[in-house]
TIKOLLUM-964018 format. One record per residue (C-alpha): residue number from 1; residue in one letter; x, y, z. Coordinates in nm, 2 decimals. Example, Ala and Ser with C-alpha at 12.3 -4.5 7.8 and 13.67 -1.06 7.14 Angstrom:
@pati 1&torlum A&px 1.23&py -0.45&pz 0.78
@pati 2&torlum S&px 1.37&py -0.11&pz 0.71
***
This chain:
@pati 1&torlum X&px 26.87&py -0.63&pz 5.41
@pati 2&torlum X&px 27.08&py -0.39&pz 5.28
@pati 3&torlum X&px 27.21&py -0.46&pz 4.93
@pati 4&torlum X&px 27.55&py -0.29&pz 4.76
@pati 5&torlum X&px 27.55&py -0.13&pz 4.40
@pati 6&torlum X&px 27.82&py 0.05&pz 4.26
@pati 7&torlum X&px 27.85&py 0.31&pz 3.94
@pati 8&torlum X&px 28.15&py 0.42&pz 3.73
@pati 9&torlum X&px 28.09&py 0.65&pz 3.47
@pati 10&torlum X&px 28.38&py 0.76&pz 3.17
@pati 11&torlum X&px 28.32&py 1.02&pz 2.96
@pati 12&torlum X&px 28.36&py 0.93&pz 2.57
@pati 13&torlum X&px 28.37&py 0.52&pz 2.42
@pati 14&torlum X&px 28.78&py 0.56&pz 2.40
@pati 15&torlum X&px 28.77&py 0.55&pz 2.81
@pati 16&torlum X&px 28.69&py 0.23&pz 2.98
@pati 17&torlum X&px 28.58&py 0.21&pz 3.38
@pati 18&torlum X&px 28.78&py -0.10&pz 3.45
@pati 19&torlum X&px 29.00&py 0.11&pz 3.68
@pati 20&torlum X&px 28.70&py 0.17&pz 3.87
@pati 21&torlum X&px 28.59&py -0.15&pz 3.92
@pati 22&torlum X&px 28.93&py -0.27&pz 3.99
@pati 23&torlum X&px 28.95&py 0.01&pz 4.29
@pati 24&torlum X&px 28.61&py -0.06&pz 4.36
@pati 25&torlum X&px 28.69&py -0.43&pz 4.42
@pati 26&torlum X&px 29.03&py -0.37&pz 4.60
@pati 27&torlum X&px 28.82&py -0.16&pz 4.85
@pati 28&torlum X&px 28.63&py -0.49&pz 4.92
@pati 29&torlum X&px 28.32&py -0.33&pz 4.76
@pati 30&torlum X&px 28.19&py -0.65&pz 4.50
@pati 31&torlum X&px 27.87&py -0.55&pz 4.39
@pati 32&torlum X&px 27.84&py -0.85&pz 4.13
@pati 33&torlum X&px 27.60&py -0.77&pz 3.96
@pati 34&torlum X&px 27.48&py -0.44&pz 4.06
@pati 35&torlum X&px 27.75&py -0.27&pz 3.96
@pati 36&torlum X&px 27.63&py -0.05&pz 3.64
@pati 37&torlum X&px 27.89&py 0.16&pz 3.45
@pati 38&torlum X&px 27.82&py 0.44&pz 3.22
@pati 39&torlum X&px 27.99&py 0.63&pz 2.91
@pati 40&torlum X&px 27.81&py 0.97&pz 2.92
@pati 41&torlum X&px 27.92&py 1.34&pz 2.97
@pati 42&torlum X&px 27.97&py 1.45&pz 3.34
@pati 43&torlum X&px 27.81&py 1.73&pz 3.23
@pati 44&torlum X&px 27.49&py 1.59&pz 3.23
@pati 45&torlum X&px 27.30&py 1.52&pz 3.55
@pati 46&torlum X&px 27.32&py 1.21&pz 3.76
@pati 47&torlum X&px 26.93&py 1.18&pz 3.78
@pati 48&torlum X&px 26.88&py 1.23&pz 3.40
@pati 49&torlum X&px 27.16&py 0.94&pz 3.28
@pati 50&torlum X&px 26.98&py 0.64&pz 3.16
@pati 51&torlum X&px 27.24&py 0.38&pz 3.29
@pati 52&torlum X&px 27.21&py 0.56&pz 3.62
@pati 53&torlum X&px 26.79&py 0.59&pz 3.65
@pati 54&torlum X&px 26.80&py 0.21&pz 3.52
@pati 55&torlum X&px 27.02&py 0.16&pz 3.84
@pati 56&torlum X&px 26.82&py 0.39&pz 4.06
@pati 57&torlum X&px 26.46&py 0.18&pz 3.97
@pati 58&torlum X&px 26.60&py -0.14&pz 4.09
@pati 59&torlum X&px 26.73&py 0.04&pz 4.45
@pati 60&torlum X&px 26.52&py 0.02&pz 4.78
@pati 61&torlum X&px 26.56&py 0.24&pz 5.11
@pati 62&torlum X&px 26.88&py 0.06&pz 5.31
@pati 63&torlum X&px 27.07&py -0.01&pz 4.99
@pati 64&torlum X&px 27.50&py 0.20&pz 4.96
@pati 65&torlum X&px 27.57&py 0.35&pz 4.67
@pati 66&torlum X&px 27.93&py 0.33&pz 4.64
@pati 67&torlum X&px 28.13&py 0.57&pz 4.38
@pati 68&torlum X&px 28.52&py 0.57&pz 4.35
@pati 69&torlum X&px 28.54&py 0.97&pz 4.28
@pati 70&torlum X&px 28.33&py 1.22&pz 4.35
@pati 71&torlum X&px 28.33&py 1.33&pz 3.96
@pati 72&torlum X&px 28.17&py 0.99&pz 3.85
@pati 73&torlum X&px 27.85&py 1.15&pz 4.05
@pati 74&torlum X&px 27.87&py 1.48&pz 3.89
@pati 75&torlum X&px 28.06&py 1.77&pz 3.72
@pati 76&torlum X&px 27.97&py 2.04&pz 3.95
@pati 77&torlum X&px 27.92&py 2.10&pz 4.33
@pati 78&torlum X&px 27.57&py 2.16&pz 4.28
@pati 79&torlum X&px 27.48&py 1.88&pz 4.06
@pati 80&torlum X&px 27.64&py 1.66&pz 4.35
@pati 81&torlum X&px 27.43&py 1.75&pz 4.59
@pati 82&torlum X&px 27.11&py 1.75&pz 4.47
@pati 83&torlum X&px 27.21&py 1.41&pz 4.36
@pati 84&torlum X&px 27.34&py 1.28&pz 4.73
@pati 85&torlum X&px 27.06&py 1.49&pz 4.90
@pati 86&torlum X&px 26.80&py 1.26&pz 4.63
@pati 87&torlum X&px 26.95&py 0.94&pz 4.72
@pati 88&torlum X&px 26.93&py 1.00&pz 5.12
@pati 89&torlum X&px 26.58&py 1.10&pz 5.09
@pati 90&torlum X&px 26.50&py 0.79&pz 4.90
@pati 91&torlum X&px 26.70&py 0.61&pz 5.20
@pati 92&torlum X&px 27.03&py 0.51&pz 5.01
@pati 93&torlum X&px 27.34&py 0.55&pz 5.18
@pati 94&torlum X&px 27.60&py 0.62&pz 4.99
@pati 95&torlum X&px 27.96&py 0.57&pz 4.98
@pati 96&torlum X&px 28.30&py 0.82&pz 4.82
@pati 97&torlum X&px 28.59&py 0.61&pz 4.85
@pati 98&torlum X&px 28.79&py 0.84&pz 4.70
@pati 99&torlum X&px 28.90&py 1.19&pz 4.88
@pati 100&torlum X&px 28.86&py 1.04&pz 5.23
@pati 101&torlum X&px 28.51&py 1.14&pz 5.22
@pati 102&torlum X&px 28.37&py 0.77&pz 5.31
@pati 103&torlum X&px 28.05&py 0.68&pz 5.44
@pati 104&torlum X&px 27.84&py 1.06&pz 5.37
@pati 105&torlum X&px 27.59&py 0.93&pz 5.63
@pati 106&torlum X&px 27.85&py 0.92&pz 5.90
@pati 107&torlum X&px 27.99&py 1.30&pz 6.13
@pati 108&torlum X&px 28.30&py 1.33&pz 5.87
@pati 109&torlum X&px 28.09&py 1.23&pz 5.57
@pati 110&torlum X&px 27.79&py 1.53&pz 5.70
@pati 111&torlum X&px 28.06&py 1.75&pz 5.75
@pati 112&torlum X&px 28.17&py 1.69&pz 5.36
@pati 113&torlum X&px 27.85&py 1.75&pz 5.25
@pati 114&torlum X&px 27.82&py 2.06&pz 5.43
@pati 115&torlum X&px 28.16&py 2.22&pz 5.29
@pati 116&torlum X&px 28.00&py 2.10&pz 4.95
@pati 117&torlum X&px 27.65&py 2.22&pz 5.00
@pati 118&torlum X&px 27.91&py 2.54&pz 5.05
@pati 119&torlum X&px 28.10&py 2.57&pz 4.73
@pati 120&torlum X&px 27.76&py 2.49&pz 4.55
@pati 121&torlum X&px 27.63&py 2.79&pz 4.69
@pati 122&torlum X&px 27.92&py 3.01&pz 4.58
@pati 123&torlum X&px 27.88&py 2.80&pz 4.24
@pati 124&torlum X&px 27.64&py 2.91&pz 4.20
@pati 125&torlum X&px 27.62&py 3.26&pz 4.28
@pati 126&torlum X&px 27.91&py 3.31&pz 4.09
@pati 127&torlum X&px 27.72&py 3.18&pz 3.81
@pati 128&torlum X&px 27.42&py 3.39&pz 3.85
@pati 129&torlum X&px 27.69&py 3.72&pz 3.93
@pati 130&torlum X&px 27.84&py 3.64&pz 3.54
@pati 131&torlum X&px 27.45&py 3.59&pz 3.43
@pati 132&torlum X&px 27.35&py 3.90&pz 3.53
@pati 133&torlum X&px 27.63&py 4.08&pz 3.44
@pati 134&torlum X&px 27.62&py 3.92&pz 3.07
@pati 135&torlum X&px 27.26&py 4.02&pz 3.05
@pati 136&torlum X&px 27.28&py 4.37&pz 3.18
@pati 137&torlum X&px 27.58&py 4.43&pz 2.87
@pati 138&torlum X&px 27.32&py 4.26&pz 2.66
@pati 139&torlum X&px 26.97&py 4.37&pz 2.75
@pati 140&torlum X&px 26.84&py 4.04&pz 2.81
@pati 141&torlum X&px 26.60&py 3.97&pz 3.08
@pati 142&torlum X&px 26.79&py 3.60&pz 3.24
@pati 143&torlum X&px 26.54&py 3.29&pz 3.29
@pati 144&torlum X&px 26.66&py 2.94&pz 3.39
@pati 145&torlum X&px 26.57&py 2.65&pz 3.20
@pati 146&torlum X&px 26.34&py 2.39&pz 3.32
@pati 147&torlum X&px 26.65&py 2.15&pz 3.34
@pati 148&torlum X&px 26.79&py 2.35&pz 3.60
@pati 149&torlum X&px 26.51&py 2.38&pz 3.83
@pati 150&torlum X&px 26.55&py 2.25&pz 4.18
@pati 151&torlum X&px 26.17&py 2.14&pz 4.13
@pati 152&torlum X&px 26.28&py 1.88&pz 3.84
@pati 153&torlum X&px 26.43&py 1.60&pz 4.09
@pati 154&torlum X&px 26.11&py 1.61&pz 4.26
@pati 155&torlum X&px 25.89&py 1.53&pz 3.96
@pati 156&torlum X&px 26.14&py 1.29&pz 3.88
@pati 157&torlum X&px 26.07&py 1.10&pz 4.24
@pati 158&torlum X&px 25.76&py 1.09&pz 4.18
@pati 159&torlum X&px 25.77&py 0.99&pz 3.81
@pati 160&torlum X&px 26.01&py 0.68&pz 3.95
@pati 161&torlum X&px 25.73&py 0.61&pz 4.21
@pati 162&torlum X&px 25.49&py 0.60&pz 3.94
@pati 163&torlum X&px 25.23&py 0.89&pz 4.05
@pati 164&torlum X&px 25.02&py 1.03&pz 3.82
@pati 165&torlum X&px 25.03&py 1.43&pz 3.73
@pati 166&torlum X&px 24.79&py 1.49&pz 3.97
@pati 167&torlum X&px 24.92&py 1.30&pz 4.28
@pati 168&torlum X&px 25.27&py 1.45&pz 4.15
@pati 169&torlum X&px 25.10&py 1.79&pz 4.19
@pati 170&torlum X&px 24.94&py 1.73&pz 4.52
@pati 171&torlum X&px 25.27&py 1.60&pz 4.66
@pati 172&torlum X&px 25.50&py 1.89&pz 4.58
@pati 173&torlum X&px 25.32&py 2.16&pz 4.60
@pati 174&torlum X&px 25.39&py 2.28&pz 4.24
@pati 175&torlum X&px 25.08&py 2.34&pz 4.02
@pati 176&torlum X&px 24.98&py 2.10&pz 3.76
@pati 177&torlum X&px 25.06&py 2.30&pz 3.44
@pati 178&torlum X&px 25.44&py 2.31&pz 3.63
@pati 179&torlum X&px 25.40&py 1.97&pz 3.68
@pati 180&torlum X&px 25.31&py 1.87&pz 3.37
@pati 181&torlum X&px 25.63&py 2.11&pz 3.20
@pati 182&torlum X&px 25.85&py 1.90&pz 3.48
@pati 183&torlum X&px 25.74&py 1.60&pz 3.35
@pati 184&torlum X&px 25.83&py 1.54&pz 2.97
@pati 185&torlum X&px 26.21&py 1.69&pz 3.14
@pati 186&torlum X&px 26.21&py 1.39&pz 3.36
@pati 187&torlum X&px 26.19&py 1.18&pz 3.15
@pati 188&torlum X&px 26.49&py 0.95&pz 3.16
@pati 189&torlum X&px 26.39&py 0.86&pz 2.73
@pati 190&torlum X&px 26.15&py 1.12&pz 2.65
@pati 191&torlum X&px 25.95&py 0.88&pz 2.46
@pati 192&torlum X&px 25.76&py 0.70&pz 2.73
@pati 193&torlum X&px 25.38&py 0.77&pz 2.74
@pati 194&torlum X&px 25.26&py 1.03&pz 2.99
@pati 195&torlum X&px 25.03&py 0.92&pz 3.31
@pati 196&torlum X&px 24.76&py 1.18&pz 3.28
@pati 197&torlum X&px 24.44&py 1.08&pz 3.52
***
């Protein structure tokens, strides 16, 4: 049976989400008690917020995410998608009331994704266009941080599905000394103790 959760997110302790729950609600989206709010930067990632990774463990394939605005999700195009494309995979629907967007499982929802799976490509070319041109002026050589790395939400899958390094490994295709730099980064503390065997 398919359950409902819904997240807000503010960013600093002066804000309060109460505006999103109240929209939330007026939307006829309750969630009780899986609804899980959040005071944390947009600029960090969906899949490495605490409040949000405490929400994710308790979610099961068939469950809807629903999120007033797309910037509760995520400050940048990119960020977005990898965090919509995670929660499909994992078989959560999920739900932008905000910006007519809707259900992202349904032909207007795809289509949304799409022109944002878009943008996050200029994003992100842009970004690496500025990189390249800082480090040329510089002469740096440019590396991106493990953090960044498109690899990162698939440890982290695996981390929430409790493999080990090794089935992590097997399952992604990434070699275990990659795996094993992934990990400690997916960690949603950083101080729980690592599943070697």
């Amino acid at each position: 049976m398919s359950r409902l959760f819904a997240y807000a997110r503010v960013s600093t302790a002066e804000q309060t989400a109460d505006n999103q729950r109240q929209a939330l609600k007026a939307a006829g989206y309750d969630p009780g008690h899986r609804y899980y709010e959040e005071q944390i930067s947009g600029r960090v990632p969906a899949l490495e917020r605490p409040v949000f990774l405490r929400m994710l463990n308790k979610m099961e394939p068939g469950d809807r995410l629903v999120v007033l605005k797309l910037d509760r999700l995520g400050r940048n195009a990119a960020d977005i998608l990898q965090t919509v494309e995670f929660l499909q995979a994992e078989g959560i629907s999920v739900t932008l009331l905000d910006g007519g967007a809707g259900d992202l499982d349904s032909a207007a929802g795809r289509l949304f994704l799409t022109l944002l799976a878009a943008f996050a490509q200029f994003e992100s070319d842009r970004i690496s266009e500025r990189t390249r041109e800082g480090m040329a002026r510089s002469g740096k050589k440019a590396g991106r941080p493990v953090g960044q790395s498109p690899a990162l939400a698939h440890v982290h899958r695996c981390r929430l599905r409790n493999f080990t390094q090794q089935e992590t490994a097997t399952a992604t295709g990434l070699s275990l000394s990659t795996v094993k730099r992934y990990w400690r980064a997916a960690e949603p503390t950083g101080g729980d103790e690592l599943k070697n065997s």
